[in-house]
KOLTOR-173594 format. One record per residue (C-alpha): residue number from 1; x, z, y. Coordinates in nm, 2 decimals, decimal comma, m for minus. Each point is the difference from the previous one (the first is absolute). Layout:
residues N
NODE  zanu      xx      zz      yy
NODE   NUM       X       Z       Y
...
***
This chain:
residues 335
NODE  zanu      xx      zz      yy
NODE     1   20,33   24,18   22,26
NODE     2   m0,02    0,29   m0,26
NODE     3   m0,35   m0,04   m0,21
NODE     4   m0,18    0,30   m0,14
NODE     5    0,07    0,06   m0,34
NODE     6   m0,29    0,29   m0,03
NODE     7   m0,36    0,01    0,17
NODE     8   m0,07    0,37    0,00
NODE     9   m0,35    0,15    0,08
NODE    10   m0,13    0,38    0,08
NODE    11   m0,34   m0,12   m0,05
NODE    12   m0,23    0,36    0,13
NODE    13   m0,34    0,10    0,07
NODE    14    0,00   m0,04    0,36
NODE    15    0,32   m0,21    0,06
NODE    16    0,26   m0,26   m0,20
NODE    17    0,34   m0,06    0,07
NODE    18    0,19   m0,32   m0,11
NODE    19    0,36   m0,05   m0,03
NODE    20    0,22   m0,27   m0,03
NODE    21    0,37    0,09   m0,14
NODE    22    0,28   m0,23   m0,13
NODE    23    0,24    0,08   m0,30
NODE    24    0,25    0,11    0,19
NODE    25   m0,26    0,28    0,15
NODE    26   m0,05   m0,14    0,33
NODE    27   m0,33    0,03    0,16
NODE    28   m0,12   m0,32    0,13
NODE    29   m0,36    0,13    0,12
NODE    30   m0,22    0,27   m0,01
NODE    31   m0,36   m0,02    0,13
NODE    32   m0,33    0,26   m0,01
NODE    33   m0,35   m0,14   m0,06
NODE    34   m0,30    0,19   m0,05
NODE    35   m0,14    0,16   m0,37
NODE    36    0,06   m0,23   m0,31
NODE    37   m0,14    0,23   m0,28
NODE    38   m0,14   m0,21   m0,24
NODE    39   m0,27    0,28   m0,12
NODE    40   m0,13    0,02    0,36
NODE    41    0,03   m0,39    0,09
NODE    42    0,03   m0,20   m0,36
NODE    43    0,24   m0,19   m0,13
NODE    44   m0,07   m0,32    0,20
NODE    45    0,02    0,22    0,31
NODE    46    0,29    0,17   m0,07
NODE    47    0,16   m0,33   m0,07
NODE    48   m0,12   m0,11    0,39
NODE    49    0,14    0,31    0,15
NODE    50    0,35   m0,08   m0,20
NODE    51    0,04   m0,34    0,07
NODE    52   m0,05    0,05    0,42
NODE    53    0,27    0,22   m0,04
NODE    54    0,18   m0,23   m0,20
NODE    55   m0,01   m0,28    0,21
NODE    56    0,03    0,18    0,29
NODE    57    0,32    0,17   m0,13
NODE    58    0,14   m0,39   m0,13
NODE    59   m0,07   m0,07    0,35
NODE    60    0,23    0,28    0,15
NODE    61    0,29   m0,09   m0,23
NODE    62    0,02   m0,34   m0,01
NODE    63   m0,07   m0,04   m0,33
NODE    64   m0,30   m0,16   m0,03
NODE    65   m0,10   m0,20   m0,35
NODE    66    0,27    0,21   m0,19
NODE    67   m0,05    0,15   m0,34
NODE    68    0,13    0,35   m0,05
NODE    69    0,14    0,12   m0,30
NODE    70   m0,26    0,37   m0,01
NODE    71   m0,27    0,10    0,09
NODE    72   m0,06    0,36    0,00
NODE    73   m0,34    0,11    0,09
NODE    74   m0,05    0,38   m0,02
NODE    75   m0,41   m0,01    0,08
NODE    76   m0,23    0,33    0,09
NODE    77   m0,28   m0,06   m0,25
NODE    78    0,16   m0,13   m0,24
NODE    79   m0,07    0,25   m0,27
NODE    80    0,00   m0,15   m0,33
NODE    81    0,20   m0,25   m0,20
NODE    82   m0,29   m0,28    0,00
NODE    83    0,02    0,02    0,36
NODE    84    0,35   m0,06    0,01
NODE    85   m0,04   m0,28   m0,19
NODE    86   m0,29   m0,13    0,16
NODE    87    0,21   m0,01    0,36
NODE    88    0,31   m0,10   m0,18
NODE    89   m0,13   m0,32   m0,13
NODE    90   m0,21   m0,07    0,30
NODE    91    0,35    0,02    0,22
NODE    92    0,19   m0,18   m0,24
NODE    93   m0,27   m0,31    0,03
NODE    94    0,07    0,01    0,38
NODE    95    0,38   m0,08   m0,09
NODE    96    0,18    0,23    0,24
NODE    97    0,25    0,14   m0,21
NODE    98    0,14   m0,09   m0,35
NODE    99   m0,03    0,37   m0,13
NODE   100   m0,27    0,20    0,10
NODE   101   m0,06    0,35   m0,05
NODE   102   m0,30    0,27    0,09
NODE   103   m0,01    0,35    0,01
NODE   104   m0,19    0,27    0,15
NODE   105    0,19    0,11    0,32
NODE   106    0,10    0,32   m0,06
NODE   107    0,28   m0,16   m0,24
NODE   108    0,11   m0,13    0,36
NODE   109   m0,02    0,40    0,12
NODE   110    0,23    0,11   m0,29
NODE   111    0,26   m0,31    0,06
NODE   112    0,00    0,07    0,31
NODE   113    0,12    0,34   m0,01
NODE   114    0,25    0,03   m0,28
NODE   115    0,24   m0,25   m0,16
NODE   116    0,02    0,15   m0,33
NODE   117   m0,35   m0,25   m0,07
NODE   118   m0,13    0,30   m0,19
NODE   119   m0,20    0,31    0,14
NODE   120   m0,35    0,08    0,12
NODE   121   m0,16   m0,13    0,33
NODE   122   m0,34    0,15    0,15
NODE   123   m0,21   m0,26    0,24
NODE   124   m0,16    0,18    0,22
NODE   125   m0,20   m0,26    0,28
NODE   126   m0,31   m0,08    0,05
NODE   127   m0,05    0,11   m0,38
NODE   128    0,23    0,20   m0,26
NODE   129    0,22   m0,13   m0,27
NODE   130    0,25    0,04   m0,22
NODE   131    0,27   m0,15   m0,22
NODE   132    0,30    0,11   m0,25
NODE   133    0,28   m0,21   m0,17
NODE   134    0,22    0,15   m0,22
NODE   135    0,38   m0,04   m0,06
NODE   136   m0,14   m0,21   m0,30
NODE   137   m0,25   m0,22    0,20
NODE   138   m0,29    0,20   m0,17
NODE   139   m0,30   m0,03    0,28
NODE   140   m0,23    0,29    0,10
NODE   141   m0,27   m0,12    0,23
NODE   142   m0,37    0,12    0,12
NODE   143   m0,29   m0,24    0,02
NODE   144   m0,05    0,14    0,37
NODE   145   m0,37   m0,12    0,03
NODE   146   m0,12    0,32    0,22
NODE   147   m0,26    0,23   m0,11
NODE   148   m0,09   m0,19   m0,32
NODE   149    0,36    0,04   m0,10
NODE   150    0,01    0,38    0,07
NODE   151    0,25   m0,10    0,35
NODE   152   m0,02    0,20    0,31
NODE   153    0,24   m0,04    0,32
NODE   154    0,12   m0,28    0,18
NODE   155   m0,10   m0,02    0,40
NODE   156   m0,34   m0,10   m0,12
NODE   157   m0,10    0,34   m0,16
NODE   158    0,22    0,23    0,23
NODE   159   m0,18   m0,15    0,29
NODE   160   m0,38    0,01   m0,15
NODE   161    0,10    0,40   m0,07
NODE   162    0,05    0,03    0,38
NODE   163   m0,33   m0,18    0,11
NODE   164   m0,15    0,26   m0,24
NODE   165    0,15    0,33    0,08
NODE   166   m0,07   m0,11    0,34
NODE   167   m0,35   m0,05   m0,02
NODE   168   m0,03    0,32   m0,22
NODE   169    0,20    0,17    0,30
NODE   170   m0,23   m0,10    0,30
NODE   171   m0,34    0,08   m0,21
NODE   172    0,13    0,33   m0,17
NODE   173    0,01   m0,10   m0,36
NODE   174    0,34    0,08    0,00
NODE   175    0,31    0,17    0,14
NODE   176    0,13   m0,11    0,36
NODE   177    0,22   m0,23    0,04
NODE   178    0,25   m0,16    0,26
NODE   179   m0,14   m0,37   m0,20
NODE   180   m0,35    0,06    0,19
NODE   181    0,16   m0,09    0,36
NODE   182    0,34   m0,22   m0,15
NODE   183   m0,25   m0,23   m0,26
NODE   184   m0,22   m0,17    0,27
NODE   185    0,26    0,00    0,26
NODE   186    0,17   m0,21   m0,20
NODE   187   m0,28   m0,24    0,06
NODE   188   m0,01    0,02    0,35
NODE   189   m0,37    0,27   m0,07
NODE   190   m0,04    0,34    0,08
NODE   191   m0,16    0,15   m0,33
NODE   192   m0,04   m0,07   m0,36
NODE   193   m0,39   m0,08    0,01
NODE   194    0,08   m0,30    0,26
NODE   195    0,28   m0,14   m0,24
NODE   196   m0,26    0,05   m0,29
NODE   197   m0,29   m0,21    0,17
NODE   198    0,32   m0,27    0,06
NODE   199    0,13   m0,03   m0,32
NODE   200   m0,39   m0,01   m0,12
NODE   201   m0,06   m0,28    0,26
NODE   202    0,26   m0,24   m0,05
NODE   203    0,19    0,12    0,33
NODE   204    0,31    0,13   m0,19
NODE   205    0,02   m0,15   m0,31
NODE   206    0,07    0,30   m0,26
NODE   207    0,33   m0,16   m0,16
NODE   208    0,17    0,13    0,33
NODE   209   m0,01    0,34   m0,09
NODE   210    0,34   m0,08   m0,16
NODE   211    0,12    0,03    0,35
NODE   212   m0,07    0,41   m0,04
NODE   213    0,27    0,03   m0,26
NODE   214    0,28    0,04    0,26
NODE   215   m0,24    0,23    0,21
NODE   216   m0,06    0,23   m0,31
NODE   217    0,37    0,04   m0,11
NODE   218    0,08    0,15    0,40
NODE   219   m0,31    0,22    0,02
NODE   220    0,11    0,13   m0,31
NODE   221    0,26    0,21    0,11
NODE   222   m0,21    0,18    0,22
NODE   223   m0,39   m0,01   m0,14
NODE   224   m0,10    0,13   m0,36
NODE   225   m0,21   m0,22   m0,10
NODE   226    0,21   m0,30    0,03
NODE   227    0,28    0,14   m0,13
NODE   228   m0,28    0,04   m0,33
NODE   229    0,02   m0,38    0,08
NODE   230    0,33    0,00   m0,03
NODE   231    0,05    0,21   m0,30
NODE   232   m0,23   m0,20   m0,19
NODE   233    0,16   m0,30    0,05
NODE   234    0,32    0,15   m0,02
NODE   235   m0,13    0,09   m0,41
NODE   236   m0,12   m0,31   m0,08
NODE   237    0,34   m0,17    0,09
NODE   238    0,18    0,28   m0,23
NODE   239   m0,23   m0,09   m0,30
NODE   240    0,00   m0,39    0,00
NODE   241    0,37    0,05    0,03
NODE   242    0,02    0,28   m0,23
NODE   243   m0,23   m0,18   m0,32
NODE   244    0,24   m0,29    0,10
NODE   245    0,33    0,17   m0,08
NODE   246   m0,18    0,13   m0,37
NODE   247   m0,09   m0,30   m0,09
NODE   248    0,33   m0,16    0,06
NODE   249    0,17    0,31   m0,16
NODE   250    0,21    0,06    0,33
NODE   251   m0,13    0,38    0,12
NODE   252    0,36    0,13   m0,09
NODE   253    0,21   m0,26    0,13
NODE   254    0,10   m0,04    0,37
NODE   255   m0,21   m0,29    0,07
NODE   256   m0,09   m0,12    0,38
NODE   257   m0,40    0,03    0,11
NODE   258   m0,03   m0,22    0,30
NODE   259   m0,33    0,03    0,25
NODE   260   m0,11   m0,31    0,16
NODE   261   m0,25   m0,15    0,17
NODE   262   m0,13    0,05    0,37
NODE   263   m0,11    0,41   m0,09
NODE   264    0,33    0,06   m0,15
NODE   265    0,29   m0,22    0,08
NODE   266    0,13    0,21    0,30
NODE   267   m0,17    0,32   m0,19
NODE   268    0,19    0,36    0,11
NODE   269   m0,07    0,36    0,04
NODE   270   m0,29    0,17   m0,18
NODE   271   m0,12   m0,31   m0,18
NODE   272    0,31   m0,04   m0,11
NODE   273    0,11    0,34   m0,07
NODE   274   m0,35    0,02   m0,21
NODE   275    0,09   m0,26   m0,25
NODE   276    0,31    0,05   m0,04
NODE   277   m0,03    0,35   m0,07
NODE   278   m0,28   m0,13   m0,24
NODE   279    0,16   m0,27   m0,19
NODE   280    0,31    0,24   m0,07
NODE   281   m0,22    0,21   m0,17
NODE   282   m0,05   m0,27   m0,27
NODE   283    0,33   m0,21    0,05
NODE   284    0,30    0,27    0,11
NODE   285    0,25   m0,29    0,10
NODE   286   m0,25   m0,21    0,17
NODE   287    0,09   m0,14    0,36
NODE   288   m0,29   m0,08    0,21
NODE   289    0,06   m0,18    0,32
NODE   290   m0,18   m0,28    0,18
NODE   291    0,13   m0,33    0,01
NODE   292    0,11   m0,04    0,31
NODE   293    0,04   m0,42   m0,07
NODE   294   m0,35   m0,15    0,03
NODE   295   m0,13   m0,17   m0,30
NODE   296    0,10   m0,37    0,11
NODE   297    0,37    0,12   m0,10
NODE   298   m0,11    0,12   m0,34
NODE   299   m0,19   m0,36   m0,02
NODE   300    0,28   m0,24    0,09
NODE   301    0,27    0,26   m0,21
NODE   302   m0,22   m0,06   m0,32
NODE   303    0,02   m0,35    0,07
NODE   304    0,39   m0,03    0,04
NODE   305    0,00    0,24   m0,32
NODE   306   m0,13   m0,32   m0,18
NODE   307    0,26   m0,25    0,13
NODE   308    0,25    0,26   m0,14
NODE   309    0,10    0,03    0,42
NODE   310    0,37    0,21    0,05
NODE   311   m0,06    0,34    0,16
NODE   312    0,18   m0,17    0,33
NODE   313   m0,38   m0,20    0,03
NODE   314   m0,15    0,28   m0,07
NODE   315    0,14    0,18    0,25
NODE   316    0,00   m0,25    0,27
NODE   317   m0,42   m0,04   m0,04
NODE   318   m0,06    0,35    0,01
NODE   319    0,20    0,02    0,33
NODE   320   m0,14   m0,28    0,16
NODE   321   m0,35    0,01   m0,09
NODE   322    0,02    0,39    0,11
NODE   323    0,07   m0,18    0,37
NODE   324   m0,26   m0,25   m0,06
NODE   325   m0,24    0,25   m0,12
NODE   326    0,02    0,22    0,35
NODE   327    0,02   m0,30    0,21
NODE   328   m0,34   m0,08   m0,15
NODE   329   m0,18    0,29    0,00
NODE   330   m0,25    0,02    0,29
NODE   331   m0,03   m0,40   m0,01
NODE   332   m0,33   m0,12   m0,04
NODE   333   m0,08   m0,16   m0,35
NODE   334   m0,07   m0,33   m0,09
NODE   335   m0,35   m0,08   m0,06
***
């Protein structure tokens, strides 16, 4: 039996997903669990999260005790170099791989969509990110820390704007909007006061307004004030990606900007059309596109990039853990 040569992780902020791929690029397993973000849950808990999976994955393949060769964790949260290092030595002490590597995850969004290895990616799930490599392995990067990092976007914020031009809709403080009647029904309510006294009780925790992104993006085509939803978000993509291409010196080259994350990774018409039109602005040759792989490819590419893997493997995981990918969406997580 073939043994997995790389243990790849898409470690997010509301769901992880672990892979198991040998050297040849064959997928041995993939399995879903539930959040693993080491700034939400600690190290010690991301570490629980990652080894369920593990094992469970070990279990799936038959290869249960083995050693792999990488470990490529691409983690939400992890924002800074100390907290790489802090997860990297803590995985390393566990002694699941020889080589082990972490990232932030939006370096999984950009290896995911291009094969160049250089280019800018934008996260955009339940928070916004954003990362540049250039043809010369120079880094651009954000700390991505919310408001106290000057960050807005990501489900989380687009959502919490709809609660509020809701509200401001059914008392008068503001302009009508379509998001009065679509916000609470996408609760299972009738108005924005009664979502308000849930999220204020405990019914609905408020986290879940991330679940309004999707929502926003449709009424947007018909209802001006989520379309200002739209816009803004659609800005503050264009200038992480744009202060990413200065710094790396790349606005007049034709460099690839890849969008990512739940919000963007299937991303068309207006929102699209929006930043593109903005980032050409700054960066005539740019191609923005979403991803279209999901980030567990990027993860388990970076970590065949490190075995020095033939484009054949290469090829061969990003084809079949595209399969494994939509054969597990839907499936309930592993908790």
């Amino acid at each position: 039996m073939k043994q997995p040569a790389v243990i790849a992780v898409d470690g997010g902020n509301s769901k992880t997903d672990l892979a198991l791929v040998t050297a040849d690029g064959s997928v041995l397993a993939l399995v879903r669990g539930p959040m693993s973000s080491p700034h939400h849950l600690g190290v010690a808990g991301c570490l629980a999260v990652l080894e369920n999976l593990l094992e469970t994955a070990k279990r799936d393949s038959g290869s249960n005790g083995r050693v792999a060769d990488v470990a490529e964790l691409l983690m939400a949260g992890v924002d800074f170099p100390a907290e790489e290092d802090t997860l990297r030595v803590a995985v390393a002490e566990r002694g699941w791989a020889r080589s082990v590597h972490v990232g932030n995850d939006t370096f999984a969004i950009l290896r995911a969509g291009t094969e160049r290895g250089w280019g800018v990616a934008v996260t955009c799930g339940a928070g916004i990110n954003c990362v540049g490599v250039s043809p010369d392995g120079r880094h651009a990067r954000f700390p991505a820390l919310g408001a106290i990092t000057g960050d807005w976007g990501g489900g989380y914020d687009v959502g919490l704007a709809a609660v509020w031009a809701a509200a401001r809709s059914e008392d008068g403080r503001g302009p009508r909007t379509s998001l009065e009647r679509a916000v609470p029904a996408q609760f299972g309510l009738t108005t924005p006061t009664e979502l308000a006294e849930a999220i204020h009780t405990g019914r609905i925790d408020q986290r879940r307004v991330t679940e309004l992104a999707p929502l926003v993006l449709a009424e947007g085509a018909d209802d001006a004030v989520a379309a200002e939803i739209v816009q803004r978000l659609a800005g503050e993509v264009v200038a992480l990606a744009r202060v990413a291409l200065t710094r790396l010196d790349l606005r007049d080259e034709p460099v690839d900007v890849l969008l990512g994350g739940g919000v963007l990774q299937d991303v068309d018409g207006e929102l699209l059309g929006a930043i593109d039109v903005g980032l050409r602005e700054a960066a005539p040759q740019v191609n923005v596109r979403p991803t279209a792989a999901p980030a567990i490819v990027g993860a388990a590419l970076l970590g065949l990039d490190q075995l020095g893997a033939a484009s054949e493997a290469q090829s061969r995981t990003r084809r079949q853990l595209g399969v494994a990918f939509s054969q597990l969406e839907g499936v309930a997580t592993i908790g």
